[in-house]
PALO-297413 format. One record per atom (N, C-alpha, C): x, y, z; residue number from 1; residue in one letter; atom name; chain. Coordinates in steps of 0.05 Angstrom, whole numbers, plus 5000, padded with zeros to 4 digits. Last residue first. Layout:
BEGIN
<rotor c1="X" c2="Y" c3="Z" seq="NUM" type="A" atom="CA" mol="A"/>
...
This chain:
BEGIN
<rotor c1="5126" c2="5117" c3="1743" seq="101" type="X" atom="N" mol="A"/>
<rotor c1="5155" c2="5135" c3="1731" seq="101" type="X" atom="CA" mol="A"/>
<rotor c1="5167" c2="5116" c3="1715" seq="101" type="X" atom="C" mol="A"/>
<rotor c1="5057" c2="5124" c3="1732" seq="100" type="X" atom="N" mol="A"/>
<rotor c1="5083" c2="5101" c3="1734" seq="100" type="X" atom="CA" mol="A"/>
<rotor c1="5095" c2="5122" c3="1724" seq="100" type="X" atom="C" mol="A"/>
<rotor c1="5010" c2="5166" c3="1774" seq="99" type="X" atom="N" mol="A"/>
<rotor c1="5024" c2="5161" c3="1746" seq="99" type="X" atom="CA" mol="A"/>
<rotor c1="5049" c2="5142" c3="1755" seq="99" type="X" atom="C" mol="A"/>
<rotor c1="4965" c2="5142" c3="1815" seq="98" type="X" atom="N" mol="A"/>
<rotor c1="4995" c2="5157" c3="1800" seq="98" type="X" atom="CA" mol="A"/>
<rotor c1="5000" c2="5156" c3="1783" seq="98" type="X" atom="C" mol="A"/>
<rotor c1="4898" c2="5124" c3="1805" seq="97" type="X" atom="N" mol="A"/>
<rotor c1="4929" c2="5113" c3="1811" seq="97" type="X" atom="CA" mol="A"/>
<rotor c1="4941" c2="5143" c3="1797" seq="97" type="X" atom="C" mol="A"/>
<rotor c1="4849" c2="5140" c3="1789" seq="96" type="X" atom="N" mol="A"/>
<rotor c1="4855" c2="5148" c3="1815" seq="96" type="X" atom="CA" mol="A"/>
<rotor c1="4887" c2="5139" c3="1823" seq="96" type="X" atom="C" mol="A"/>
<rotor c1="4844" c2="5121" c3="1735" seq="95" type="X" atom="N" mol="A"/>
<rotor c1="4849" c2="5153" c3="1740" seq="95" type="X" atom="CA" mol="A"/>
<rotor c1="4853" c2="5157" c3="1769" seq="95" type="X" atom="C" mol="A"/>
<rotor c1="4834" c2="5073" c3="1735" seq="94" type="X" atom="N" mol="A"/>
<rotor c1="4855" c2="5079" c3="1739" seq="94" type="X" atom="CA" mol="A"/>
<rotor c1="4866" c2="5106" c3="1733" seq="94" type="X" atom="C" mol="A"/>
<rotor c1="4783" c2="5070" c3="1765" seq="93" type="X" atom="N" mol="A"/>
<rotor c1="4806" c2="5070" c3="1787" seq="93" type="X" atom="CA" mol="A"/>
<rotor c1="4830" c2="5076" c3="1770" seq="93" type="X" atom="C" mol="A"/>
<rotor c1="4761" c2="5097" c3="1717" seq="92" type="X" atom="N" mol="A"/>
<rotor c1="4750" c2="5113" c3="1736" seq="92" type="X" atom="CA" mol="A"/>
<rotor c1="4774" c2="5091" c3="1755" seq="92" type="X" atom="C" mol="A"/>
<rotor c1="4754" c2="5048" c3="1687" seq="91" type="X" atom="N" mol="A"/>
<rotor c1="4768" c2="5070" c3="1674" seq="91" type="X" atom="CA" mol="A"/>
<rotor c1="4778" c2="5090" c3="1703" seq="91" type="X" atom="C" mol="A"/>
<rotor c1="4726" c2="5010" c3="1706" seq="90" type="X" atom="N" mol="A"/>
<rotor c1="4762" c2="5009" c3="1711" seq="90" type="X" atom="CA" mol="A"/>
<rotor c1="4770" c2="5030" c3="1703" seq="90" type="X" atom="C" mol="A"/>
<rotor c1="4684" c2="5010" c3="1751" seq="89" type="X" atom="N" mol="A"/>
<rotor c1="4682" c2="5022" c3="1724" seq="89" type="X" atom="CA" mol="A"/>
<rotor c1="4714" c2="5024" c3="1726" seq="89" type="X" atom="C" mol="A"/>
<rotor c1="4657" c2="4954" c3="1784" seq="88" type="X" atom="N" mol="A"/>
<rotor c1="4676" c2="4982" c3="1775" seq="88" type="X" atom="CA" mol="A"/>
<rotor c1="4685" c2="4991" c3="1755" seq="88" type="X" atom="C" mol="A"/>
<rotor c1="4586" c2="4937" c3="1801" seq="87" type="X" atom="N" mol="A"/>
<rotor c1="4606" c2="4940" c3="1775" seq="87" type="X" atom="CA" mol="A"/>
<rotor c1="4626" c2="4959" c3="1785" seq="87" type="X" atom="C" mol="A"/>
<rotor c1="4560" c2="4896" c3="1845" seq="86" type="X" atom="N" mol="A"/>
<rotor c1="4572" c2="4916" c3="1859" seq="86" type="X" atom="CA" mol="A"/>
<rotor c1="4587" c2="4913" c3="1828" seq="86" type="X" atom="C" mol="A"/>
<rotor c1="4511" c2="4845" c3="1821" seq="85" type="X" atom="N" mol="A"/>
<rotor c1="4528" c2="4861" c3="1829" seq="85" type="X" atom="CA" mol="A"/>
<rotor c1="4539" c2="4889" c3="1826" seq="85" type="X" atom="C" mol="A"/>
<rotor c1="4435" c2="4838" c3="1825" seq="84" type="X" atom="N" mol="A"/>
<rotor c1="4451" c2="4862" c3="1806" seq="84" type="X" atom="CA" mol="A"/>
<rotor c1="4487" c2="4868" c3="1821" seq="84" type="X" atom="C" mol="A"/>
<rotor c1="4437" c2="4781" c3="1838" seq="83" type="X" atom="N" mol="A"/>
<rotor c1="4426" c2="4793" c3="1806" seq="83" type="X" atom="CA" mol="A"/>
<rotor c1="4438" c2="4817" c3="1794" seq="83" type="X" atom="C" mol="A"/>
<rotor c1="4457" c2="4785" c3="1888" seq="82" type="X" atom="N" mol="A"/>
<rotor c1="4463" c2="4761" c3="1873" seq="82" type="X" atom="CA" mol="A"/>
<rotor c1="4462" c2="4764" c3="1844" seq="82" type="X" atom="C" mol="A"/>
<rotor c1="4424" c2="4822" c3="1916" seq="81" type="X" atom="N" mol="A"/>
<rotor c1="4454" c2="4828" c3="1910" seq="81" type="X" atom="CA" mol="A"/>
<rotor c1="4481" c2="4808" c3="1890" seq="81" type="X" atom="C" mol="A"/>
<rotor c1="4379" c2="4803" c3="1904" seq="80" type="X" atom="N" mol="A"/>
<rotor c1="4384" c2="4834" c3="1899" seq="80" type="X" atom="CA" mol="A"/>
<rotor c1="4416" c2="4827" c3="1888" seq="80" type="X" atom="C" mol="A"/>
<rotor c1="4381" c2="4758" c3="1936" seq="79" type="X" atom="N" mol="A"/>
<rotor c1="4380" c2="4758" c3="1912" seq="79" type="X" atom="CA" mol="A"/>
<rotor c1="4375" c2="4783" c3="1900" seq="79" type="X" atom="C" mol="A"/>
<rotor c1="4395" c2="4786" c3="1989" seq="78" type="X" atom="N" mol="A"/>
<rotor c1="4416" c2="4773" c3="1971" seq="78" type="X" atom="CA" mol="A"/>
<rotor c1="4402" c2="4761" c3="1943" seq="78" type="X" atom="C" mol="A"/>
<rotor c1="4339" c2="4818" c3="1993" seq="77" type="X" atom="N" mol="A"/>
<rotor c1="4363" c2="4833" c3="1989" seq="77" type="X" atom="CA" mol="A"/>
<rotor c1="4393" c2="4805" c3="1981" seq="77" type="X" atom="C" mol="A"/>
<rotor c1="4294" c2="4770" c3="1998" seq="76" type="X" atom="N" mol="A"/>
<rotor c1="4300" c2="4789" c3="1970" seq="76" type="X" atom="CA" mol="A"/>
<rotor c1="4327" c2="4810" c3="1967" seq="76" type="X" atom="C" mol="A"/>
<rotor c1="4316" c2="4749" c3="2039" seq="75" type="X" atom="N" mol="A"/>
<rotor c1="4320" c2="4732" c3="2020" seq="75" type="X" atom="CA" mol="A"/>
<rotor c1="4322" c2="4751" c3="1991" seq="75" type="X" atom="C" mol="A"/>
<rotor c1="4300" c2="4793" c3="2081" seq="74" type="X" atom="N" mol="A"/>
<rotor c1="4321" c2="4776" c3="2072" seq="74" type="X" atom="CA" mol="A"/>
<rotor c1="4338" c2="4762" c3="2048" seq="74" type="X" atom="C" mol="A"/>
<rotor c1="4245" c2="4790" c3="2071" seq="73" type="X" atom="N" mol="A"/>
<rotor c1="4260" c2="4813" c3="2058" seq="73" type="X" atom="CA" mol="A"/>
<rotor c1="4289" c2="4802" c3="2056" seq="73" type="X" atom="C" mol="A"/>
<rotor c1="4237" c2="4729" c3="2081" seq="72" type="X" atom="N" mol="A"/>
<rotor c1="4230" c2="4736" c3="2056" seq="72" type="X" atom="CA" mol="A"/>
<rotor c1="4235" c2="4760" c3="2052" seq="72" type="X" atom="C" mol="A"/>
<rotor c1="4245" c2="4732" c3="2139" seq="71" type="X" atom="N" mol="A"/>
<rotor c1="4257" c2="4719" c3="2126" seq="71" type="X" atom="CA" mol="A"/>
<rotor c1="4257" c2="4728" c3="2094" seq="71" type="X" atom="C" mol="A"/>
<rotor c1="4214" c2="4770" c3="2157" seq="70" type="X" atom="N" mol="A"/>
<rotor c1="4242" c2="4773" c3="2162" seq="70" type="X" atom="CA" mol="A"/>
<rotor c1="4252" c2="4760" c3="2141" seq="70" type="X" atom="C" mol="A"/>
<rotor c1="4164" c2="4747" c3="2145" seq="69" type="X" atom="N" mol="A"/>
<rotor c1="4166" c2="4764" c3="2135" seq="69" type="X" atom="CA" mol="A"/>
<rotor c1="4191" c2="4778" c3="2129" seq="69" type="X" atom="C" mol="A"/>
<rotor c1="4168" c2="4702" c3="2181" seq="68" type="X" atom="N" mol="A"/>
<rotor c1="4167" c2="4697" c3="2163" seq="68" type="X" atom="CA" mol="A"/>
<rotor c1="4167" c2="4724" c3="2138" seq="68" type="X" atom="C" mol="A"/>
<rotor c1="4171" c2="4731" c3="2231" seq="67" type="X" atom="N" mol="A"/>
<rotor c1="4190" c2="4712" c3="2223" seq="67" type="X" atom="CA" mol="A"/>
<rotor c1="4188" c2="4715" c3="2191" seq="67" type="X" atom="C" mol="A"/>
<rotor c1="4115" c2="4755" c3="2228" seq="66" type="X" atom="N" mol="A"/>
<rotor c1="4144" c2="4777" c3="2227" seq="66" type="X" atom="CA" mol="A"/>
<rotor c1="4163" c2="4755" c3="2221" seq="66" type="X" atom="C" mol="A"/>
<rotor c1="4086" c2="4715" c3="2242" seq="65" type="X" atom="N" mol="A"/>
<rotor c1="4088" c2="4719" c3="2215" seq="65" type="X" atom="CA" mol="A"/>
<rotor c1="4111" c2="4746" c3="2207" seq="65" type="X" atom="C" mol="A"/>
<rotor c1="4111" c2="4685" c3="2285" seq="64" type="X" atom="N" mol="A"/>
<rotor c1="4097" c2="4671" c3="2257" seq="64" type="X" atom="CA" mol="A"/>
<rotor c1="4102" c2="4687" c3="2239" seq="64" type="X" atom="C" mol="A"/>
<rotor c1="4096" c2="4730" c3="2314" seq="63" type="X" atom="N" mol="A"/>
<rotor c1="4126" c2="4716" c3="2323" seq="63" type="X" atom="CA" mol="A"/>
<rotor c1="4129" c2="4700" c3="2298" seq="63" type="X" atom="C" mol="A"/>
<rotor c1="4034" c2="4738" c3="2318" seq="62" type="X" atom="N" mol="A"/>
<rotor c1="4058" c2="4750" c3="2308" seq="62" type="X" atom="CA" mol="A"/>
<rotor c1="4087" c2="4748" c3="2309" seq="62" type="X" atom="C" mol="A"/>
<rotor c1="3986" c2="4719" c3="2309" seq="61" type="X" atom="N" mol="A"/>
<rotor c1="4003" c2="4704" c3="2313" seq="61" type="X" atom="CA" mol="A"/>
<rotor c1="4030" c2="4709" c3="2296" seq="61" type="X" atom="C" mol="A"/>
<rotor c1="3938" c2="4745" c3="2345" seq="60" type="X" atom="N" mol="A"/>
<rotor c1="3950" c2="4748" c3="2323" seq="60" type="X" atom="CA" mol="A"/>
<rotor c1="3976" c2="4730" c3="2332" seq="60" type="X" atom="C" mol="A"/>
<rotor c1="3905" c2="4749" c3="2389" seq="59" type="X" atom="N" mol="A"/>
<rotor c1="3902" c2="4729" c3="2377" seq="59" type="X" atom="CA" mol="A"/>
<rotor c1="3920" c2="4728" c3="2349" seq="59" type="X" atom="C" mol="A"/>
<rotor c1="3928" c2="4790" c3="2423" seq="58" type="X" atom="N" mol="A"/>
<rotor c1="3908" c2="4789" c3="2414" seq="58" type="X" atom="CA" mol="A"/>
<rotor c1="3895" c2="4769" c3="2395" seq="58" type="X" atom="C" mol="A"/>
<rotor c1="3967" c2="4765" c3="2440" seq="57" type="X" atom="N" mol="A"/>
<rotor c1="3978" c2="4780" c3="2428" seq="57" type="X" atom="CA" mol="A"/>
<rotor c1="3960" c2="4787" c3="2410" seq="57" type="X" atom="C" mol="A"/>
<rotor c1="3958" c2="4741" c3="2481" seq="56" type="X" atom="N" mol="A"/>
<rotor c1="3965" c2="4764" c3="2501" seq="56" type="X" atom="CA" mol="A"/>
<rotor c1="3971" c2="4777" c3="2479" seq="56" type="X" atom="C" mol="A"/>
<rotor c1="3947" c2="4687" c3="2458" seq="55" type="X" atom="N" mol="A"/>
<rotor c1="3926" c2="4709" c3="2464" seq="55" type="X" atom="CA" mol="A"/>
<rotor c1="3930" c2="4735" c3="2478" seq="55" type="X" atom="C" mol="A"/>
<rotor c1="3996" c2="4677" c3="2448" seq="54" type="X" atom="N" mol="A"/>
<rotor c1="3980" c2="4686" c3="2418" seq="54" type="X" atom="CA" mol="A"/>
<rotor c1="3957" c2="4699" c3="2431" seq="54" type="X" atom="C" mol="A"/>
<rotor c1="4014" c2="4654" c3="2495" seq="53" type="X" atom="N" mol="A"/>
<rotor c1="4028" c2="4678" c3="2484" seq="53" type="X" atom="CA" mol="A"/>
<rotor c1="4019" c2="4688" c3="2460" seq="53" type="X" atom="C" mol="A"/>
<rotor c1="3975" c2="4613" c3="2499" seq="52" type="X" atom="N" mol="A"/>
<rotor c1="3980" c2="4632" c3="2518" seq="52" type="X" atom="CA" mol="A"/>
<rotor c1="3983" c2="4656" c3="2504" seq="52" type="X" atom="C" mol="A"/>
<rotor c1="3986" c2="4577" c3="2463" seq="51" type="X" atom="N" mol="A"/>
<rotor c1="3961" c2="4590" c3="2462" seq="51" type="X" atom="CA" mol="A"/>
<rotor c1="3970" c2="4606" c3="2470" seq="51" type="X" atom="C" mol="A"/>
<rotor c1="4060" c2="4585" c3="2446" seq="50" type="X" atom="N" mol="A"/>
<rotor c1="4037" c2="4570" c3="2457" seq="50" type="X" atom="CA" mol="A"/>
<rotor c1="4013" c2="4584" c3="2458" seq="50" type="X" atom="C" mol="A"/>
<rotor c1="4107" c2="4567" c3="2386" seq="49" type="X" atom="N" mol="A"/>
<rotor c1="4090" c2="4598" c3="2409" seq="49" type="X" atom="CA" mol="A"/>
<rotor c1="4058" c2="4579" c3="2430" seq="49" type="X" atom="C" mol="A"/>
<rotor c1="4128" c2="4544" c3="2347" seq="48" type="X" atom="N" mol="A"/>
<rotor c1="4118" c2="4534" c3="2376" seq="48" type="X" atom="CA" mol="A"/>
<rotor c1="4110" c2="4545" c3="2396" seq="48" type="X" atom="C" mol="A"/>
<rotor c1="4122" c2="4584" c3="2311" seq="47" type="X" atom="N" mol="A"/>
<rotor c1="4117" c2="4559" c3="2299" seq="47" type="X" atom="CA" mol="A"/>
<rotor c1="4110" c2="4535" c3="2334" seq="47" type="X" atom="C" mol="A"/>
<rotor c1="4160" c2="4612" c3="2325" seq="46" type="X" atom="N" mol="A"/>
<rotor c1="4133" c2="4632" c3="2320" seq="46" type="X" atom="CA" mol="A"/>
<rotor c1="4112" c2="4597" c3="2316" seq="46" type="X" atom="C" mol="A"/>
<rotor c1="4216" c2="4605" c3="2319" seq="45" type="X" atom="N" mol="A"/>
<rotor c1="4202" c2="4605" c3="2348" seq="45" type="X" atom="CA" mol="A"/>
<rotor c1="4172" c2="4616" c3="2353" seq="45" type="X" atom="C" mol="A"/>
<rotor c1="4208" c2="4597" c3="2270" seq="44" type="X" atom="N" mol="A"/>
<rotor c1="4219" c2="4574" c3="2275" seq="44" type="X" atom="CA" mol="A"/>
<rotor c1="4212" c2="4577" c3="2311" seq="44" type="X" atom="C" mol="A"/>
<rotor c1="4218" c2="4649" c3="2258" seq="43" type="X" atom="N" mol="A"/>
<rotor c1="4200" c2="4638" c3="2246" seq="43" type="X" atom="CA" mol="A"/>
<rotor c1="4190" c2="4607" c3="2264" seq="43" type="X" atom="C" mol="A"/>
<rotor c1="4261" c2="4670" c3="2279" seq="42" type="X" atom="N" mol="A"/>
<rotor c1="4231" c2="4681" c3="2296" seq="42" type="X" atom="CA" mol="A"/>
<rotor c1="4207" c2="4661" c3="2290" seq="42" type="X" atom="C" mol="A"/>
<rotor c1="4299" c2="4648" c3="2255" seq="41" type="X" atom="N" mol="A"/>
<rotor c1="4304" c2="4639" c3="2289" seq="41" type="X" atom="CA" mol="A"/>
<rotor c1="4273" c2="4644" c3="2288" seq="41" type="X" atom="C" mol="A"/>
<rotor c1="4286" c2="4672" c3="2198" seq="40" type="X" atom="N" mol="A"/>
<rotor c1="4290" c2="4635" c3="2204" seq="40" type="X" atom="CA" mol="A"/>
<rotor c1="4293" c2="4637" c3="2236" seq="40" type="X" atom="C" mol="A"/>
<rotor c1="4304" c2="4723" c3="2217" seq="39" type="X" atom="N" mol="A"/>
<rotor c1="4270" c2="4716" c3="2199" seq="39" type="X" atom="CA" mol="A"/>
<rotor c1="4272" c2="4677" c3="2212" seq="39" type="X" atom="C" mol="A"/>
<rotor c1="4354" c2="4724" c3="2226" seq="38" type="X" atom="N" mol="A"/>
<rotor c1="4338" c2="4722" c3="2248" seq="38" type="X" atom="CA" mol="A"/>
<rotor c1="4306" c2="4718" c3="2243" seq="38" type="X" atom="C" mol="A"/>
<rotor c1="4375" c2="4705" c3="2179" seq="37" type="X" atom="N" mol="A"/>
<rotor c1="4380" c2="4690" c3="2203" seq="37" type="X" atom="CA" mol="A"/>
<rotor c1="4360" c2="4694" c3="2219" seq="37" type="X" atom="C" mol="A"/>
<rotor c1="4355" c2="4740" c3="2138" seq="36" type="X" atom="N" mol="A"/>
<rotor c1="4340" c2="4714" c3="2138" seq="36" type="X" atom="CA" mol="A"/>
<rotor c1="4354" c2="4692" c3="2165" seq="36" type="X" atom="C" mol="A"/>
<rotor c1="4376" c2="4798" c3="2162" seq="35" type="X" atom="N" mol="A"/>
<rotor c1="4344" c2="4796" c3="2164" seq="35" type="X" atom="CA" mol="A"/>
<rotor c1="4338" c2="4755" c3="2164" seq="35" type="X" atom="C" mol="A"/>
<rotor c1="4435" c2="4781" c3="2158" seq="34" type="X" atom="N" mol="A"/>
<rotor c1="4422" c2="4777" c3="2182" seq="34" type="X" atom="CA" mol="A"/>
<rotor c1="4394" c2="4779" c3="2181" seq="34" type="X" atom="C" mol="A"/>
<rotor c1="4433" c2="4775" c3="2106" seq="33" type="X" atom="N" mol="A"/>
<rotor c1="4441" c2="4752" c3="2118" seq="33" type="X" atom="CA" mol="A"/>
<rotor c1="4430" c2="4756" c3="2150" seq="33" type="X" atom="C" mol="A"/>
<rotor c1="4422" c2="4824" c3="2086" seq="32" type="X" atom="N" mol="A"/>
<rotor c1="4409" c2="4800" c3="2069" seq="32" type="X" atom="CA" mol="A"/>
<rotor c1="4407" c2="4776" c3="2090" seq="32" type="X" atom="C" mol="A"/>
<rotor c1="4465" c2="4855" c3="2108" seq="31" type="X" atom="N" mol="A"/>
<rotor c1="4433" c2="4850" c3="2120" seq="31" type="X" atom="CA" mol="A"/>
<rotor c1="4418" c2="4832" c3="2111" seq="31" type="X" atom="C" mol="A"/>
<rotor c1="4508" c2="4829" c3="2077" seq="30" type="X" atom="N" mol="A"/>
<rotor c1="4508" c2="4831" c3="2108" seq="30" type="X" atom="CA" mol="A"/>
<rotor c1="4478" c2="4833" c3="2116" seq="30" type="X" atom="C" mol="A"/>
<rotor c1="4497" c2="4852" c3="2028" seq="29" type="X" atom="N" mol="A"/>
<rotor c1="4491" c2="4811" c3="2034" seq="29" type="X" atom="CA" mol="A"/>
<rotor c1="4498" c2="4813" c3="2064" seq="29" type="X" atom="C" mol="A"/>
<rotor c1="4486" c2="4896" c3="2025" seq="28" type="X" atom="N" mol="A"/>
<rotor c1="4466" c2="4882" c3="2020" seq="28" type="X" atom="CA" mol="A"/>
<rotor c1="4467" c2="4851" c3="2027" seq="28" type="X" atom="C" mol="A"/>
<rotor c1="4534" c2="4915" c3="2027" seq="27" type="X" atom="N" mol="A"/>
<rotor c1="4521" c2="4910" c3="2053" seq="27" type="X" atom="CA" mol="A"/>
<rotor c1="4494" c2="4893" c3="2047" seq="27" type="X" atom="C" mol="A"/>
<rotor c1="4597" c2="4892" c3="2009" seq="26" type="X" atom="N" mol="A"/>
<rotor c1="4571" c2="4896" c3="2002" seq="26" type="X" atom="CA" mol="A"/>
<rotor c1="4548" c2="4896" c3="2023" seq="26" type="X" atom="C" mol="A"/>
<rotor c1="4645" c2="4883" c3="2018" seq="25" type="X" atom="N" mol="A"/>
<rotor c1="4630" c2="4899" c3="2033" seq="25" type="X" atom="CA" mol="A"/>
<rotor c1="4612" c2="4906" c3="2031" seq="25" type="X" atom="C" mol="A"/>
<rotor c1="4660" c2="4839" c3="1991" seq="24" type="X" atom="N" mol="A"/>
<rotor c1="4669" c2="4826" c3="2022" seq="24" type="X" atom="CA" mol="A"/>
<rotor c1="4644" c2="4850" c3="2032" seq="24" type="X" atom="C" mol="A"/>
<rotor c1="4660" c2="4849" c3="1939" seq="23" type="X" atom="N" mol="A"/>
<rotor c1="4639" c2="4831" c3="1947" seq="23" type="X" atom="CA" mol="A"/>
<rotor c1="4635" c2="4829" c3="1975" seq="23" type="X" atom="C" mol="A"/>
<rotor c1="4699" c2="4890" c3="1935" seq="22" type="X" atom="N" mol="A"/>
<rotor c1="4670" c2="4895" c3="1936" seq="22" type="X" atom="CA" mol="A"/>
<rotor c1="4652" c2="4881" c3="1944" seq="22" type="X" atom="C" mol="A"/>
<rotor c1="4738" c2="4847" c3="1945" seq="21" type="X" atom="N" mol="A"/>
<rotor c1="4736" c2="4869" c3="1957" seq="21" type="X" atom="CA" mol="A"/>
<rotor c1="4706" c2="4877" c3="1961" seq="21" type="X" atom="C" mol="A"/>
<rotor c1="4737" c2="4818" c3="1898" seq="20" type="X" atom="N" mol="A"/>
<rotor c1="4725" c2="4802" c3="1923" seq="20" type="X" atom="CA" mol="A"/>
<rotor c1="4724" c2="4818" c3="1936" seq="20" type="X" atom="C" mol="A"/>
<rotor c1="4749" c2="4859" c3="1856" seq="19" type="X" atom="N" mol="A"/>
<rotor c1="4712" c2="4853" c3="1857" seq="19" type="X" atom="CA" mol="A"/>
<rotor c1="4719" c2="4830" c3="1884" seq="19" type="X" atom="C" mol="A"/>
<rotor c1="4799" c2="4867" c3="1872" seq="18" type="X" atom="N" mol="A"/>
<rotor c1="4778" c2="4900" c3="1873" seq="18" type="X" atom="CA" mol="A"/>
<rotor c1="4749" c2="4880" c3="1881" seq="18" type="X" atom="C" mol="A"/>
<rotor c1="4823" c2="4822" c3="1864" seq="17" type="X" atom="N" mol="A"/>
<rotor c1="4827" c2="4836" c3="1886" seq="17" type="X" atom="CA" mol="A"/>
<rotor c1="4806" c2="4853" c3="1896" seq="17" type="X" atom="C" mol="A"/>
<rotor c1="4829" c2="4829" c3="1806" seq="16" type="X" atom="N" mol="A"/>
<rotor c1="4818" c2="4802" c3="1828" seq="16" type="X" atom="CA" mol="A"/>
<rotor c1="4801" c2="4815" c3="1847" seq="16" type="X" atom="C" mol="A"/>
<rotor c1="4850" c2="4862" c3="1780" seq="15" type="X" atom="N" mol="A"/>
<rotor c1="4815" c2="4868" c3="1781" seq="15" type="X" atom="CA" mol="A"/>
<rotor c1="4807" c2="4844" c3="1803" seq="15" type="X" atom="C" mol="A"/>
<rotor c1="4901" c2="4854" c3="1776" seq="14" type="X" atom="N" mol="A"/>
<rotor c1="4900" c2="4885" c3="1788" seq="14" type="X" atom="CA" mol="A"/>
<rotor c1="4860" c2="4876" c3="1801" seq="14" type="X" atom="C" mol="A"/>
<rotor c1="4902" c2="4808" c3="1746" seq="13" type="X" atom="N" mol="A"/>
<rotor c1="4916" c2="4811" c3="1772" seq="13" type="X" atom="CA" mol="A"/>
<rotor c1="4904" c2="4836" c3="1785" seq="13" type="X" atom="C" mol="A"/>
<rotor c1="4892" c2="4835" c3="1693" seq="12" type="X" atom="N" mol="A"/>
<rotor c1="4869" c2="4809" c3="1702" seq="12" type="X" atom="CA" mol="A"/>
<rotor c1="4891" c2="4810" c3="1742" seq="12" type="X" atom="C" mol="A"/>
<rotor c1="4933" c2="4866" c3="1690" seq="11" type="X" atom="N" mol="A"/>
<rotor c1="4896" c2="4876" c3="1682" seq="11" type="X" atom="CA" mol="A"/>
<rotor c1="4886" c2="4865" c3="1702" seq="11" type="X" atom="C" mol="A"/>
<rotor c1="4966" c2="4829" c3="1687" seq="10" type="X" atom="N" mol="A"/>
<rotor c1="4971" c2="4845" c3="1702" seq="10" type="X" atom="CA" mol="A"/>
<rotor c1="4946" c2="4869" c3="1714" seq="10" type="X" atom="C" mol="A"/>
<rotor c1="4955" c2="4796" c3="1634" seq="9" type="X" atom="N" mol="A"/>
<rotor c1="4962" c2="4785" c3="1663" seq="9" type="X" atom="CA" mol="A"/>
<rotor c1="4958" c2="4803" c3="1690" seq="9" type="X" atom="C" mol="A"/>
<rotor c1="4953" c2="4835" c3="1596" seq="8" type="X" atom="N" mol="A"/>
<rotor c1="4938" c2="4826" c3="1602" seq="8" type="X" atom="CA" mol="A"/>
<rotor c1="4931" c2="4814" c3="1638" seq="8" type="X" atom="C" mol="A"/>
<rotor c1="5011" c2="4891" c3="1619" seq="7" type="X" atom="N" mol="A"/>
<rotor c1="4994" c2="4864" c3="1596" seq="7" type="X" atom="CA" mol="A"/>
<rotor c1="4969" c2="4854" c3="1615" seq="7" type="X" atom="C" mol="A"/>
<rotor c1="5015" c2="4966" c3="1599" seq="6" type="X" atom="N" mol="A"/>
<rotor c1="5004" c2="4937" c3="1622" seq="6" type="X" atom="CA" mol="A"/>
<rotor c1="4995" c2="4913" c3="1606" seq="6" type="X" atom="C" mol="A"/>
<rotor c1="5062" c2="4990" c3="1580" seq="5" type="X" atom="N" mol="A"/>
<rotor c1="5041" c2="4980" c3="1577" seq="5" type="X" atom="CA" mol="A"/>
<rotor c1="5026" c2="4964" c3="1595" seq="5" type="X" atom="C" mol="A"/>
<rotor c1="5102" c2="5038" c3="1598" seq="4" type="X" atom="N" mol="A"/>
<rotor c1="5097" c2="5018" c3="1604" seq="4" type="X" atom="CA" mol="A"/>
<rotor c1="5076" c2="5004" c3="1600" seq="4" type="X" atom="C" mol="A"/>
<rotor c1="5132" c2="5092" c3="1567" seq="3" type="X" atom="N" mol="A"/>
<rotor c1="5109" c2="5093" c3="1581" seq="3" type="X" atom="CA" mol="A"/>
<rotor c1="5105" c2="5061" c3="1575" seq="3" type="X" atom="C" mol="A"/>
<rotor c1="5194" c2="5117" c3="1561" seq="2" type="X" atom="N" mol="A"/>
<rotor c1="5179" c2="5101" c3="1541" seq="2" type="X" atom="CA" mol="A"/>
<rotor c1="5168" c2="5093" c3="1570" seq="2" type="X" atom="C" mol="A"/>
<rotor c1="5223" c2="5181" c3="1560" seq="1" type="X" atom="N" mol="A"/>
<rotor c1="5221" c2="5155" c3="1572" seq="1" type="X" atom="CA" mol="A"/>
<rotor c1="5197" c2="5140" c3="1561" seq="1" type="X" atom="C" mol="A"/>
């Protein structure tokens, strides 16, 4: 029986799929996203903190600078995940398919 070539079209169809896949579960842009959500809420509520609450916090003005610290690991895990994507090595899925009859 004569073994089925795959054309191009069918390459490029098969690989869509895989890399938005990878992209959807990449966790790096899930934490990426929640460290700079909640870095940007703390930051942003560290910014109107009143005397009060800076002196009960020994004078450190920590709601300020954990925000801002949130924010900027944040920011370095999606540009992590922005610089080095999620590669599949195609050889390696299509040793995981069946063989075509």
């Amino acid at each position: 029986m004569a073994k089925h070539e795959p054309t191009s079209e069918e390459l490029a169809a098969d690989d869509a799929p895989k890399s938005a896949a990878s992209k959807l579960f990449d966790l790096r842009i899930l934490i990426g996203a929640l460290f700079t959500f909640y870095g940007v809420a703390l930051t942003i509520y560290g910014l109107f903190t009143s005397p009060e609450e800076i002196a009960k916090s020994a004078g450190i003005h920590i709601n300020l600078l954990l925000g801002i610290g949130m924010l900027v690991l944040g920011l370095l895990f999606l540009l992590w995940a922005r610089l080095a994507p999620v590669v599949h090595d195609p050889t390696a899925v299509a040793s995981d398919r069946p063989p075509a009859h």
